[in-house]
PDB file of N, CA, C, O and CB in Angstrom:
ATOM      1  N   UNK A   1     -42.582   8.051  56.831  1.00  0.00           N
ATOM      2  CA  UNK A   1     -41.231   7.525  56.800  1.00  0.00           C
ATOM      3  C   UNK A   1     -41.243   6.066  57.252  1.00  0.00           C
ATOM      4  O   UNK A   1     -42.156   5.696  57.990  1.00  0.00           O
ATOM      5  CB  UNK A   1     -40.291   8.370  57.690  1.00  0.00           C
ATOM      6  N   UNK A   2     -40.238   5.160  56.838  1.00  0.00           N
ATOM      7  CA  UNK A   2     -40.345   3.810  56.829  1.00  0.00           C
ATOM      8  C   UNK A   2     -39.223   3.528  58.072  1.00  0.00           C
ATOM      9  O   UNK A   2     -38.325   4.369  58.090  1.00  0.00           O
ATOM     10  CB  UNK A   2     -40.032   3.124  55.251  1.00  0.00           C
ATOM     11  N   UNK A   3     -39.164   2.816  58.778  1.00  0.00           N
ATOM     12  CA  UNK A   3     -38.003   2.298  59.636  1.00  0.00           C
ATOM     13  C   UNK A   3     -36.995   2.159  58.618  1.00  0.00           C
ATOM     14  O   UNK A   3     -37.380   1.982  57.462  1.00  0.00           O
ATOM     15  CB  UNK A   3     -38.265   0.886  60.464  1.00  0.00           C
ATOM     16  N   UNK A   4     -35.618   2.218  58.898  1.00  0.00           N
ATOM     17  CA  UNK A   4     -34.794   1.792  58.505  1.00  0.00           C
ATOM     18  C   UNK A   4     -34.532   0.084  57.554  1.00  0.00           C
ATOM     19  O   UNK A   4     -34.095  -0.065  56.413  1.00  0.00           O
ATOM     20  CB  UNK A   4     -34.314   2.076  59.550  1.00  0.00           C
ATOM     21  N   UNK A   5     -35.009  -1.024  58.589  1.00  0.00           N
ATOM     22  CA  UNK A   5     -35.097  -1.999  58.732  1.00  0.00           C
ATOM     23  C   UNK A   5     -36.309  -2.141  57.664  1.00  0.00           C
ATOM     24  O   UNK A   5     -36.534  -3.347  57.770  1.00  0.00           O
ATOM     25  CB  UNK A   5     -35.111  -2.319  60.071  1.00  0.00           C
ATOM     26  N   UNK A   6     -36.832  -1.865  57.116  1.00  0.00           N
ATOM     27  CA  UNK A   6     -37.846  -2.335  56.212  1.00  0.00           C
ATOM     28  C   UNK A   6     -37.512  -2.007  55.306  1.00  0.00           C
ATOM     29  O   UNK A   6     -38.553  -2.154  54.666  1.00  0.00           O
ATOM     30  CB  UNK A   6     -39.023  -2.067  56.291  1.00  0.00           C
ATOM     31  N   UNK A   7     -36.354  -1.375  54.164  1.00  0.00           N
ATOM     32  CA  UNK A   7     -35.537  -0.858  53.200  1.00  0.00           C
ATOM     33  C   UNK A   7     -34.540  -2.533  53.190  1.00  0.00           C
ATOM     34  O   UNK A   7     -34.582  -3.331  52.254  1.00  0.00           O
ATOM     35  CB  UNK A   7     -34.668   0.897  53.757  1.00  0.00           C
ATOM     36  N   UNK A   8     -33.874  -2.684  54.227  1.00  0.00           N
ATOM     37  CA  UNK A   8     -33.047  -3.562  53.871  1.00  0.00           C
ATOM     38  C   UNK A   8     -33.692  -5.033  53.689  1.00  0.00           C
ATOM     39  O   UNK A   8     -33.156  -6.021  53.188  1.00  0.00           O
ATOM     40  CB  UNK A   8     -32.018  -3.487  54.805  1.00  0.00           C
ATOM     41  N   UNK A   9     -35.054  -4.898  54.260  1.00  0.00           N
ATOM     42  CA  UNK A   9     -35.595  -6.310  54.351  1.00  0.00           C
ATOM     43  C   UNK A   9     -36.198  -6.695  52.975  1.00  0.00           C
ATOM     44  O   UNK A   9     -36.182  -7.832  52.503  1.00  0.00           O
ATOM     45  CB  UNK A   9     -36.730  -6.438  55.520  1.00  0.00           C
ATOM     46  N   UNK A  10     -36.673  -5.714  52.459  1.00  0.00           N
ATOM     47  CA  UNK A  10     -36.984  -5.493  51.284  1.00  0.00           C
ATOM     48  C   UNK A  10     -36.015  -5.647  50.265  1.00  0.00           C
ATOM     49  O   UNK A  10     -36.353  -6.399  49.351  1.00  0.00           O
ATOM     50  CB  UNK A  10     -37.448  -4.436  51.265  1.00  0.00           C
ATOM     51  N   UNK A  11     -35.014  -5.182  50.196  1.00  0.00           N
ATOM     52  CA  UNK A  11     -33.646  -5.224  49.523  1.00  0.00           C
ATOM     53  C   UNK A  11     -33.555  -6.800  49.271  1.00  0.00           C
ATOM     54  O   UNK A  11     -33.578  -7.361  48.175  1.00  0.00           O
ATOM     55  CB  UNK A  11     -32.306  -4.562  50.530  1.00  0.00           C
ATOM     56  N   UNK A  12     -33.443  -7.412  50.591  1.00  0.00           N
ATOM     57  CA  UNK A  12     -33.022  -9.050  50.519  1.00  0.00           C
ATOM     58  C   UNK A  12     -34.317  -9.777  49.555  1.00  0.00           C
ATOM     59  O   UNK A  12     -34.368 -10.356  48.470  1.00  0.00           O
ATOM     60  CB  UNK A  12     -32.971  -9.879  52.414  1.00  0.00           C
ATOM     61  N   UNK A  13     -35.104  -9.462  50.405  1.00  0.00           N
ATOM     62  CA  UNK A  13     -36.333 -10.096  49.422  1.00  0.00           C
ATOM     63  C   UNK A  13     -36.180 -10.223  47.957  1.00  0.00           C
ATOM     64  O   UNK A  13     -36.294 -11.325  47.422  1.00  0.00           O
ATOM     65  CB  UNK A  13     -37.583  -9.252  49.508  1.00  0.00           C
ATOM     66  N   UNK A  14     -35.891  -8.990  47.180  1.00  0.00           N
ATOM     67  CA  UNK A  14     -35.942  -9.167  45.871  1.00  0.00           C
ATOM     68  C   UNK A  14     -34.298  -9.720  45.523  1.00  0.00           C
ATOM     69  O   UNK A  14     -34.335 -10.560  44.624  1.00  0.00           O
ATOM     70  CB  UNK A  14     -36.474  -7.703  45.129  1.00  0.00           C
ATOM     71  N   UNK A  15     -33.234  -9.514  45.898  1.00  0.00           N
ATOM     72  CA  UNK A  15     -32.039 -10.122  45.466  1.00  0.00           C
ATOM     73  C   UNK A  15     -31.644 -11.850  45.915  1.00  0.00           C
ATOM     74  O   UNK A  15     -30.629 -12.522  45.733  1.00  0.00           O
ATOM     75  CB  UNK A  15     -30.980  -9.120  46.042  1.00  0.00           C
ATOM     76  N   UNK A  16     -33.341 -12.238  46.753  1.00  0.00           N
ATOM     77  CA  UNK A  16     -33.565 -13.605  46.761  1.00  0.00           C
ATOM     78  C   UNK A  16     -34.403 -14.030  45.495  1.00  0.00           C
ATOM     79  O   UNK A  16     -34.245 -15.169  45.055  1.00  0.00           O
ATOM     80  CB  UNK A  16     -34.249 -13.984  48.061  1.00  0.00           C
ATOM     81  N   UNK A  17     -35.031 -13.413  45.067  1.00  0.00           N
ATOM     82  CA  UNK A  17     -35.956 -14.066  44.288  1.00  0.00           C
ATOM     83  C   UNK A  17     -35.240 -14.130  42.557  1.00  0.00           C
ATOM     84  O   UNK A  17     -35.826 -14.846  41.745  1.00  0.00           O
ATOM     85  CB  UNK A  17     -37.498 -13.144  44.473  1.00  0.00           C
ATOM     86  N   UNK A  18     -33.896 -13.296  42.080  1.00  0.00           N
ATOM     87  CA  UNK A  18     -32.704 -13.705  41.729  1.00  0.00           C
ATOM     88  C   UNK A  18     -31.862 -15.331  41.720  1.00  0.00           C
ATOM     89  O   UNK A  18     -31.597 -16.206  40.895  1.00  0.00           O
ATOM     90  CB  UNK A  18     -32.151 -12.893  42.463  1.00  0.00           C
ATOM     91  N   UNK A  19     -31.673 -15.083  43.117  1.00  0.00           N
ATOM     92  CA  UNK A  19     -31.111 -16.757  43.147  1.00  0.00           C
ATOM     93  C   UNK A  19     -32.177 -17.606  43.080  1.00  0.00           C
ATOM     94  O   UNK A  19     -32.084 -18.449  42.187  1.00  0.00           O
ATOM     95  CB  UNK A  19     -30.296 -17.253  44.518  1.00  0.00           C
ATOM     96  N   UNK A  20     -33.418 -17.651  43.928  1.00  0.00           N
ATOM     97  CA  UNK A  20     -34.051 -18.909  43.578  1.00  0.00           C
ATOM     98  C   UNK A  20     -34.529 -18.950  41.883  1.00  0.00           C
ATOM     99  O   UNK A  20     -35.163 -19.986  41.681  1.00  0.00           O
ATOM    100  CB  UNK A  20     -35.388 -19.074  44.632  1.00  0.00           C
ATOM    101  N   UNK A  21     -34.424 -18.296  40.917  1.00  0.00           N
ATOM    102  CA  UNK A  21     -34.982 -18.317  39.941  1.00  0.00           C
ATOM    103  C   UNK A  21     -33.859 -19.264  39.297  1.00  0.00           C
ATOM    104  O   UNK A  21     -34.151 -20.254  38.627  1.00  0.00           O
ATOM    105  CB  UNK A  21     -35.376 -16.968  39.413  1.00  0.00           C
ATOM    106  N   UNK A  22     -32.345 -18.798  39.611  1.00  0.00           N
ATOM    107  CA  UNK A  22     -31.393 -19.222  39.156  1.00  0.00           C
ATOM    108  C   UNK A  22     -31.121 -20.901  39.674  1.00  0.00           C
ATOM    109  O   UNK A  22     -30.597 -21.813  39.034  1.00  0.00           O
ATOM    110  CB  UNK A  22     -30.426 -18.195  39.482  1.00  0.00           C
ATOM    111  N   UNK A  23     -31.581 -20.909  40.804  1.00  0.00           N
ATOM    112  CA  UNK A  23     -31.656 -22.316  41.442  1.00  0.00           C
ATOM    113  C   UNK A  23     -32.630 -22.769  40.674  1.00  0.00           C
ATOM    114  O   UNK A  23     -32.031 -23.591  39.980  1.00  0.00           O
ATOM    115  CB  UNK A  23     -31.969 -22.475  42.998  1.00  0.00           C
ATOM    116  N   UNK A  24     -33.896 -22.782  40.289  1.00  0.00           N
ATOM    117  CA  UNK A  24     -34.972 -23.282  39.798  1.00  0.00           C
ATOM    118  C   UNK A  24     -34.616 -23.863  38.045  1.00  0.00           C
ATOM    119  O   UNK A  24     -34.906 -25.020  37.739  1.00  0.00           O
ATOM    120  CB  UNK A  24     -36.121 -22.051  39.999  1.00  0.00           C
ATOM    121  N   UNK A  25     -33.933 -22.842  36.953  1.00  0.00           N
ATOM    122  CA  UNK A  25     -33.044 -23.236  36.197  1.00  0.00           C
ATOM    123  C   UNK A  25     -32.436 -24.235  36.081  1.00  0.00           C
ATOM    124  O   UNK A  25     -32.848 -25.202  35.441  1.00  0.00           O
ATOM    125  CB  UNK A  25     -32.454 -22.711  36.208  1.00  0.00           C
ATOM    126  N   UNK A  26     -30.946 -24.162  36.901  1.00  0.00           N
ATOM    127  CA  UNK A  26     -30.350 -25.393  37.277  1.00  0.00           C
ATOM    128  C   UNK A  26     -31.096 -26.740  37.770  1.00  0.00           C
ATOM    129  O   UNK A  26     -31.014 -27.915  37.413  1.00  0.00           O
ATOM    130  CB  UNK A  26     -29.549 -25.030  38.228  1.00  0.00           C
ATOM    131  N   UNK A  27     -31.868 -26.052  38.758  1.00  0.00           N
ATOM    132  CA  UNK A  27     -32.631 -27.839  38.673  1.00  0.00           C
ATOM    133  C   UNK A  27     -33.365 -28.160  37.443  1.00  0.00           C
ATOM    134  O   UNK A  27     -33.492 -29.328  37.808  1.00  0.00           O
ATOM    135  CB  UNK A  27     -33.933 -28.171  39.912  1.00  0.00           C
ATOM    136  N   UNK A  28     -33.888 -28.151  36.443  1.00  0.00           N
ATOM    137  CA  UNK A  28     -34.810 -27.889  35.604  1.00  0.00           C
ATOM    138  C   UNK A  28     -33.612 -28.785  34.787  1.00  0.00           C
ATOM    139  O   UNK A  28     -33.779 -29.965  34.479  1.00  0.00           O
ATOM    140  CB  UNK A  28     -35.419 -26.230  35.271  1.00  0.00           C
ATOM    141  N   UNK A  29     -32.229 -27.919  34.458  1.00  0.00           N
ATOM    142  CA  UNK A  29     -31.431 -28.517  33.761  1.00  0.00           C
ATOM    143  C   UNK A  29     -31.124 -29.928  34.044  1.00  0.00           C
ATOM    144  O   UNK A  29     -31.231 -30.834  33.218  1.00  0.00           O
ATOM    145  CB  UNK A  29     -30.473 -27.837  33.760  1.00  0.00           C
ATOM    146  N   UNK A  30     -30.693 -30.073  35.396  1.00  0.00           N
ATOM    147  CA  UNK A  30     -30.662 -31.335  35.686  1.00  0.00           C
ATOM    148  C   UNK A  30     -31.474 -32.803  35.448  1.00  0.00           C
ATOM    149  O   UNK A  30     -31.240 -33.984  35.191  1.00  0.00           O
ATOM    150  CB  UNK A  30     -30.629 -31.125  36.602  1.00  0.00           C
ATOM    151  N   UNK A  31     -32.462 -31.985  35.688  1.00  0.00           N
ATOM    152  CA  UNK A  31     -34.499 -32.877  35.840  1.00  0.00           C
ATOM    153  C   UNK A  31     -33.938 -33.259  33.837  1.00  0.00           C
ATOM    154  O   UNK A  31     -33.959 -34.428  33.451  1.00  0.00           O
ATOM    155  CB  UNK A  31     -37.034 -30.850  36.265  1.00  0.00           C
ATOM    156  N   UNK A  32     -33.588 -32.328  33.043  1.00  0.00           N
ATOM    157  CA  UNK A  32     -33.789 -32.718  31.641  1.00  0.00           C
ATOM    158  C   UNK A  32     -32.648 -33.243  31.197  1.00  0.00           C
ATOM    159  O   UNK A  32     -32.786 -33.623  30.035  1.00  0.00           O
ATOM    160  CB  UNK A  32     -34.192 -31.670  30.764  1.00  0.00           C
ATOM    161  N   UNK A  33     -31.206 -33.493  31.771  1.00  0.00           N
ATOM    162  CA  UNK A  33     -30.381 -34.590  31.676  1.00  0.00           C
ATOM    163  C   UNK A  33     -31.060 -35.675  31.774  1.00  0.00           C
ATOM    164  O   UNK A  33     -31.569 -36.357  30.884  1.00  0.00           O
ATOM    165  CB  UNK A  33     -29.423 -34.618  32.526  1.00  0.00           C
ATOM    166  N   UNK A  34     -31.048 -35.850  33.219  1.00  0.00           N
ATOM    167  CA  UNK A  34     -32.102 -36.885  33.978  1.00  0.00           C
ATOM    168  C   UNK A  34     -33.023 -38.027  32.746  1.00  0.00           C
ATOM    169  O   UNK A  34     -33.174 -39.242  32.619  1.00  0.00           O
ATOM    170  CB  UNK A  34     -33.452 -35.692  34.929  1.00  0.00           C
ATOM    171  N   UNK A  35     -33.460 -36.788  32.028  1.00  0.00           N
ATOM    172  CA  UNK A  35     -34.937 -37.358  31.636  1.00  0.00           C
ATOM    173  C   UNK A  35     -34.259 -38.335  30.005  1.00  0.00           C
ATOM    174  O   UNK A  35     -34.380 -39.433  29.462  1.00  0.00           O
ATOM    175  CB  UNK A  35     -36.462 -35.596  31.230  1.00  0.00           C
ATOM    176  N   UNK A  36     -33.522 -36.987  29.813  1.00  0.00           N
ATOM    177  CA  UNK A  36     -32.530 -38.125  28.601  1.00  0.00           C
ATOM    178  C   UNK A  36     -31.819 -38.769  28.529  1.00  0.00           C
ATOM    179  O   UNK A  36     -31.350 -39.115  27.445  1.00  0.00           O
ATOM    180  CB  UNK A  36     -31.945 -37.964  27.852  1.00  0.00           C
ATOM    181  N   UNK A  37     -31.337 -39.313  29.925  1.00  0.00           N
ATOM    182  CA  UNK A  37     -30.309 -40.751  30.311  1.00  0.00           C
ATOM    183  C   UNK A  37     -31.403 -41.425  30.297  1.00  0.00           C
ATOM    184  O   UNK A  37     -31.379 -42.274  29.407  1.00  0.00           O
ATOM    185  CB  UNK A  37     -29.296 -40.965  31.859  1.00  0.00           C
ATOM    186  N   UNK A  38     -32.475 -41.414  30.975  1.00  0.00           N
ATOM    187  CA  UNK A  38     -33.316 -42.723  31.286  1.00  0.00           C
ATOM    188  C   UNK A  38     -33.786 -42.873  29.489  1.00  0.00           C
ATOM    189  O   UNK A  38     -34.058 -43.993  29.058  1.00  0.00           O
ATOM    190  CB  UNK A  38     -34.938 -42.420  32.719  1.00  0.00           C
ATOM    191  N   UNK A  39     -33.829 -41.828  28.699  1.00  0.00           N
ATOM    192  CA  UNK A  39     -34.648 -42.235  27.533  1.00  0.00           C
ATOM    193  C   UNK A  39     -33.541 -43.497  27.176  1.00  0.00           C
ATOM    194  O   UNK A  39     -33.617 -44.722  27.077  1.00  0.00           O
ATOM    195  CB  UNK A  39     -34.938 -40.862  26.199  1.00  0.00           C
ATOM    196  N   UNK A  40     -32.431 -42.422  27.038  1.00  0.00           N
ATOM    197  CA  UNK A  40     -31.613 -43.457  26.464  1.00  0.00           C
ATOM    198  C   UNK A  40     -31.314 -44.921  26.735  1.00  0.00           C
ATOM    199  O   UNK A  40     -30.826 -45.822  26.052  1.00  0.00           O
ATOM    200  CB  UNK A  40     -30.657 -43.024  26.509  1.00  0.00           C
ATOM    201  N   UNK A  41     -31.847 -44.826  28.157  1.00  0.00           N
ATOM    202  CA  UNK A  41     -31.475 -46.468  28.645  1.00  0.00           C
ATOM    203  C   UNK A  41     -32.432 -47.284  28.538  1.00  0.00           C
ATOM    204  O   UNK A  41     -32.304 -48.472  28.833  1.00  0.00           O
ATOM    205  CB  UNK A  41     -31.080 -46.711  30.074  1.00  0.00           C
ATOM    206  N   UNK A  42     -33.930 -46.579  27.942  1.00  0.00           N
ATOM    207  CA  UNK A  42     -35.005 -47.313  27.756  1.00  0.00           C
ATOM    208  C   UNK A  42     -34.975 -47.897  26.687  1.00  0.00           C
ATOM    209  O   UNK A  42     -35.564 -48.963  26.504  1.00  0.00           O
ATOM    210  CB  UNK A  42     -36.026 -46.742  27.848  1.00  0.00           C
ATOM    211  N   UNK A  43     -33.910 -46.973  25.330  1.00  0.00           N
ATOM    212  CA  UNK A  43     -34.148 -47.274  24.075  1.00  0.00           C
ATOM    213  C   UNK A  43     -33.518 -48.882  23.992  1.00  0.00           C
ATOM    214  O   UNK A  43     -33.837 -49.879  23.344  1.00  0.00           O
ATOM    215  CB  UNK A  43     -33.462 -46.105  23.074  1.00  0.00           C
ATOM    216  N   UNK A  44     -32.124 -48.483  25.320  1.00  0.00           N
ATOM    217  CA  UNK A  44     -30.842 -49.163  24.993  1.00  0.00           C
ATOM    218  C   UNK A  44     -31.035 -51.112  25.348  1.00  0.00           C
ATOM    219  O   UNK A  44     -30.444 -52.155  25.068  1.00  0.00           O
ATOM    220  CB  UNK A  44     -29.497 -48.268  26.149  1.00  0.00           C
ATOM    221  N   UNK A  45     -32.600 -50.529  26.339  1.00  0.00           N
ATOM    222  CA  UNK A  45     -32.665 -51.911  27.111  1.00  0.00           C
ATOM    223  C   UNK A  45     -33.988 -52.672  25.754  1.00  0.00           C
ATOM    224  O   UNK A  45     -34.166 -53.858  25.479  1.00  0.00           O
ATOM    225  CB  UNK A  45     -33.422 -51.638  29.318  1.00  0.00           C
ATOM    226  N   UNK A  46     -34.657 -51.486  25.199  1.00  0.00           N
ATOM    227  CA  UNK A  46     -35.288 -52.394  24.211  1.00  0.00           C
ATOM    228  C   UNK A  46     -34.702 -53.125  23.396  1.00  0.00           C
ATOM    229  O   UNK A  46     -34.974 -54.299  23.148  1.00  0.00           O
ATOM    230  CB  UNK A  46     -35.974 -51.877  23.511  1.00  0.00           C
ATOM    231  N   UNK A  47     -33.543 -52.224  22.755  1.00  0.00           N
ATOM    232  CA  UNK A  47     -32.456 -53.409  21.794  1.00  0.00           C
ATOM    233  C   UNK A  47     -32.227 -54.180  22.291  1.00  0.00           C
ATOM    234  O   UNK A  47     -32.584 -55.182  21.671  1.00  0.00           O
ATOM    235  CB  UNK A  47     -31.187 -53.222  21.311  1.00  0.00           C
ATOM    236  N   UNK A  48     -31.607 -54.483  23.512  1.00  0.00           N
ATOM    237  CA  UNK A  48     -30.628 -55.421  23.882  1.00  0.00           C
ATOM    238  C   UNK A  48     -31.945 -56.397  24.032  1.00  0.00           C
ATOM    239  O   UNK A  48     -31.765 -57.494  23.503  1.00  0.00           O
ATOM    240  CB  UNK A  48     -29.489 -55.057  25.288  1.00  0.00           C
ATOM    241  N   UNK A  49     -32.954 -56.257  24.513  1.00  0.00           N
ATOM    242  CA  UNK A  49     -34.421 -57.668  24.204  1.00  0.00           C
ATOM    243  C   UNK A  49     -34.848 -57.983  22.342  1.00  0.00           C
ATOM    244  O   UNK A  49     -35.357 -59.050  21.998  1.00  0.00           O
ATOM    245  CB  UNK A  49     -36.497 -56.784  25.117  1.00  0.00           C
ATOM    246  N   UNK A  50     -34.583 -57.054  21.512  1.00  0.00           N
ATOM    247  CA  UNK A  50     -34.853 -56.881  20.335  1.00  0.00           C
ATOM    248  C   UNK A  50     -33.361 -58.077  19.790  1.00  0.00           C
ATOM    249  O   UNK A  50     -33.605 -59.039  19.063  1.00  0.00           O
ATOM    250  CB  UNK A  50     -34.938 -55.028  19.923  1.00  0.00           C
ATOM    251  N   UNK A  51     -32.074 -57.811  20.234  1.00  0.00           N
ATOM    252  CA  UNK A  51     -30.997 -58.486  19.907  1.00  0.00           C
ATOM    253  C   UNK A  51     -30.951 -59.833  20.336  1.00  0.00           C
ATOM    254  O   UNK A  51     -30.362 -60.766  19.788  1.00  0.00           O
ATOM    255  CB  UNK A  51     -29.986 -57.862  20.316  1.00  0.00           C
ATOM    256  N   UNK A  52     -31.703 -59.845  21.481  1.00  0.00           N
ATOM    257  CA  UNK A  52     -31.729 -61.422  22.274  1.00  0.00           C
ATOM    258  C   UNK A  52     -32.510 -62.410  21.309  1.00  0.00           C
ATOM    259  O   UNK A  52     -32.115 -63.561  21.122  1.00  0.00           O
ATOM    260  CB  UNK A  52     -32.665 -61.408  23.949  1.00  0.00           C
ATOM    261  N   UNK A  53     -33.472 -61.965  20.802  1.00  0.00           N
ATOM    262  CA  UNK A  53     -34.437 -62.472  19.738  1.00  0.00           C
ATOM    263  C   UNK A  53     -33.739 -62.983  18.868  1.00  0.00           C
ATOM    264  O   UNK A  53     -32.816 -62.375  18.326  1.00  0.00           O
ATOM    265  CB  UNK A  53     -35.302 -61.560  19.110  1.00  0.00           C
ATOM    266  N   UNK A  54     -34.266 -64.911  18.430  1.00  0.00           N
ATOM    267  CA  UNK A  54     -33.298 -65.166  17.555  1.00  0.00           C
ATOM    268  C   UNK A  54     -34.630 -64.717  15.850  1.00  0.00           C
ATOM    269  O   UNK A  54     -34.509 -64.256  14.715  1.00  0.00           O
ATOM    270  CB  UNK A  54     -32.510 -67.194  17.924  1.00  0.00           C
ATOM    271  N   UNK A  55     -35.750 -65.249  16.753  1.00  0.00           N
ATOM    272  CA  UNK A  55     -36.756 -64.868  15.131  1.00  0.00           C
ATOM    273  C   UNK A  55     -37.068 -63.630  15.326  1.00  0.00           C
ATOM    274  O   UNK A  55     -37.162 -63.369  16.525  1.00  0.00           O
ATOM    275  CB  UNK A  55     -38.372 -65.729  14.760  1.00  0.00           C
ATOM    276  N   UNK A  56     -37.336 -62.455  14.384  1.00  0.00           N
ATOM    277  CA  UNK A  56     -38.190 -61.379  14.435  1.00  0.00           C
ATOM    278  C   UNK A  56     -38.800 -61.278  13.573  1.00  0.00           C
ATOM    279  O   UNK A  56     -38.468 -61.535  12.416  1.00  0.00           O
ATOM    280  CB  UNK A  56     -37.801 -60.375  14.598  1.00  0.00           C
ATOM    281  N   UNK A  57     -40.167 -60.750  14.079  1.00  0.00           N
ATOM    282  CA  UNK A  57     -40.838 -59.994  12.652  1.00  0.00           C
ATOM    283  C   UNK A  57     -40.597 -58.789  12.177  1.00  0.00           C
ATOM    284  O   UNK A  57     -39.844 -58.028  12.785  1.00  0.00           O
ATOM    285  CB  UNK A  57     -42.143 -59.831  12.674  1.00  0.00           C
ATOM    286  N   UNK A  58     -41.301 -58.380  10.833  1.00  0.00           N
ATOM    287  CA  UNK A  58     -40.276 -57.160  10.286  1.00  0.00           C
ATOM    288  C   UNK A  58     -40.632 -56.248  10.813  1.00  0.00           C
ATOM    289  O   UNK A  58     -40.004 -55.267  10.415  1.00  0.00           O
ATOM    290  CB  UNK A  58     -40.167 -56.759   8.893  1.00  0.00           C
ATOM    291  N   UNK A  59     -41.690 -55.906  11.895  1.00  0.00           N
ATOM    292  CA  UNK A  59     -41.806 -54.419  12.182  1.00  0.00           C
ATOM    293  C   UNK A  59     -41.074 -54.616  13.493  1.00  0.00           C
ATOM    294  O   UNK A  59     -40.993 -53.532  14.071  1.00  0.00           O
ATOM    295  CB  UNK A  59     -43.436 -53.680  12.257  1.00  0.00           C
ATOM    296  N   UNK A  60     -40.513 -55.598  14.172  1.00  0.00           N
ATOM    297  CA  UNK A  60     -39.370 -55.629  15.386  1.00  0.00           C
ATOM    298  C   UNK A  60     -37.711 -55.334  14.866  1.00  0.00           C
ATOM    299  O   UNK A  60     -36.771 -54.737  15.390  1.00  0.00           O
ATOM    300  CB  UNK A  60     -39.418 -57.329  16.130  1.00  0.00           C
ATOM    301  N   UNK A  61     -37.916 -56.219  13.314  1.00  0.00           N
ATOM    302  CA  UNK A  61     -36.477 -55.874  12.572  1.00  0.00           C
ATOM    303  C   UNK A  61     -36.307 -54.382  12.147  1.00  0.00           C
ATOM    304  O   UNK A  61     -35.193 -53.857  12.179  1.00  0.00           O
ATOM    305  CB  UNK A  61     -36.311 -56.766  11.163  1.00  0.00           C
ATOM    306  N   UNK A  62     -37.559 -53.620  11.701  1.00  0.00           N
ATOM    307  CA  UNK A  62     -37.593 -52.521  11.447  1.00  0.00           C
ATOM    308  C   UNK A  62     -36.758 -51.490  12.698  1.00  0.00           C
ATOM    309  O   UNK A  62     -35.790 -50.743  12.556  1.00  0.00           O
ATOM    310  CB  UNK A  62     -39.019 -52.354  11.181  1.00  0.00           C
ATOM    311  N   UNK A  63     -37.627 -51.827  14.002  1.00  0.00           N
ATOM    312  CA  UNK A  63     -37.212 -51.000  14.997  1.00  0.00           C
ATOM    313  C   UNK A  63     -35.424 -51.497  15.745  1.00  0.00           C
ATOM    314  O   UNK A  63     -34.781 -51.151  16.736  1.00  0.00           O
ATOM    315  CB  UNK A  63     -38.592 -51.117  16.139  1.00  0.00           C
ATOM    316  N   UNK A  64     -35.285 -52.126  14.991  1.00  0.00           N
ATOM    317  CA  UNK A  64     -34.008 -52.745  15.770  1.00  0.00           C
ATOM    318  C   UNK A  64     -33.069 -51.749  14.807  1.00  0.00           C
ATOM    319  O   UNK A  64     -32.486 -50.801  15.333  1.00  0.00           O
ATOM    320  CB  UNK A  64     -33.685 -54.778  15.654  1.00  0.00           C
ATOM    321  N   UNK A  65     -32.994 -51.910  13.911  1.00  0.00           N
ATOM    322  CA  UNK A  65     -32.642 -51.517  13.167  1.00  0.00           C
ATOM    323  C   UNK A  65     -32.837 -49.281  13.116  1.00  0.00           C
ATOM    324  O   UNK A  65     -32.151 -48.414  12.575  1.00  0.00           O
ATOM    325  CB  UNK A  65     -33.295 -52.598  12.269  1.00  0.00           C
ATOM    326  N   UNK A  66     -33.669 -49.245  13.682  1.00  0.00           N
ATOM    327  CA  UNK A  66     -33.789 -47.616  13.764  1.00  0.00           C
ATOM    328  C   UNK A  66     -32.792 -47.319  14.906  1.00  0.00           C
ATOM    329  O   UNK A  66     -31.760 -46.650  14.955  1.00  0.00           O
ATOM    330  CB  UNK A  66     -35.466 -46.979  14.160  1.00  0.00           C
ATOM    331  N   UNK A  67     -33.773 -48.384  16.204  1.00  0.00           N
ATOM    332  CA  UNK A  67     -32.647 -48.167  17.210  1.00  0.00           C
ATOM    333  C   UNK A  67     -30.904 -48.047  16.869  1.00  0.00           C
ATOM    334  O   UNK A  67     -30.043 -47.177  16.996  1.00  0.00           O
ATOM    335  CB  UNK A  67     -32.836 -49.356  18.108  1.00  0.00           C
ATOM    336  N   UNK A  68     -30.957 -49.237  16.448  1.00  0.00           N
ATOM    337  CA  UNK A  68     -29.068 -49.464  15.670  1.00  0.00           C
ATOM    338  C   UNK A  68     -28.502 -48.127  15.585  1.00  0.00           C
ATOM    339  O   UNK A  68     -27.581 -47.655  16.251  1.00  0.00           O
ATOM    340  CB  UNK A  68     -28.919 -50.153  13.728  1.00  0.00           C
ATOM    341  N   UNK A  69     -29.436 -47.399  14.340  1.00  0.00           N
ATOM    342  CA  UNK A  69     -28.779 -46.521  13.794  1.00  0.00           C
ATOM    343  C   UNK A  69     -28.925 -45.386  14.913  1.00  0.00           C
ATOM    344  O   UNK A  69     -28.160 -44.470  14.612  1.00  0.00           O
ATOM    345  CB  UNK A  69     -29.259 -46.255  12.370  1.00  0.00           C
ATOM    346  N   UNK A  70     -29.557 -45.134  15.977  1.00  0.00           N
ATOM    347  CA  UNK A  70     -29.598 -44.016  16.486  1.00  0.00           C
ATOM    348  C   UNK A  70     -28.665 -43.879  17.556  1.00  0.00           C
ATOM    349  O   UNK A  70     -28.198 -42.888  18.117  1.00  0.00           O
ATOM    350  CB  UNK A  70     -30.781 -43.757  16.807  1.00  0.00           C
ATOM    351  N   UNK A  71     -28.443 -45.569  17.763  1.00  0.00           N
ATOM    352  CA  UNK A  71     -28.068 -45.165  19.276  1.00  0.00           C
ATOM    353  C   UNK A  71     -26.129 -45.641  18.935  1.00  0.00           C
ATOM    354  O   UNK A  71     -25.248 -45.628  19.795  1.00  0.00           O
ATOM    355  CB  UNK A  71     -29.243 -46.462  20.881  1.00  0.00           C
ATOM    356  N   UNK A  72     -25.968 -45.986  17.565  1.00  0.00           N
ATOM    357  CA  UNK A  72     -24.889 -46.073  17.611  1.00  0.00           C
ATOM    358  C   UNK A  72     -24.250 -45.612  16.109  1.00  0.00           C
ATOM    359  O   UNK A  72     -23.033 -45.631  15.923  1.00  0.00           O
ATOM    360  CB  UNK A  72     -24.687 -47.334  18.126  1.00  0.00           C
TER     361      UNK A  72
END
């Protein structure tokens, strides 16, 4: 026979490992917002150096131009 106390400790244990899974999720979600604001601001800060340019060559006009269309 088990103590009492080792039923409920047990109990908690697994209806923790529930939430942290659910916590682990949510951060995960966050971490991959995260990761696609910065893309976006990487794309956003290459244009805006791609736009500053008064000469380009065509594979900079090319990408200015992809950017353009993607990001707006």
């Amino acid at each position: 026979m088990r103590p009492e106390g080792i039923k409920a400790a047990k109990a908690r244990r697994i209806s923790g490992k529930g939430k942290a899974i659910e916590e682990f999720k949510s951060i995960m979600e966050l971490k991959m917002e995260d990761l696609m604001k910065k893309e976006k601001l990487s794309k956003l800060a290459i244009l805006d150096t791609l736009l500053a340019k008064k000469d380009l060559s065509e594979s900079e006009e090319v990408v200015k131009n992809k950017l353009l269309a993607e990001c707006f």
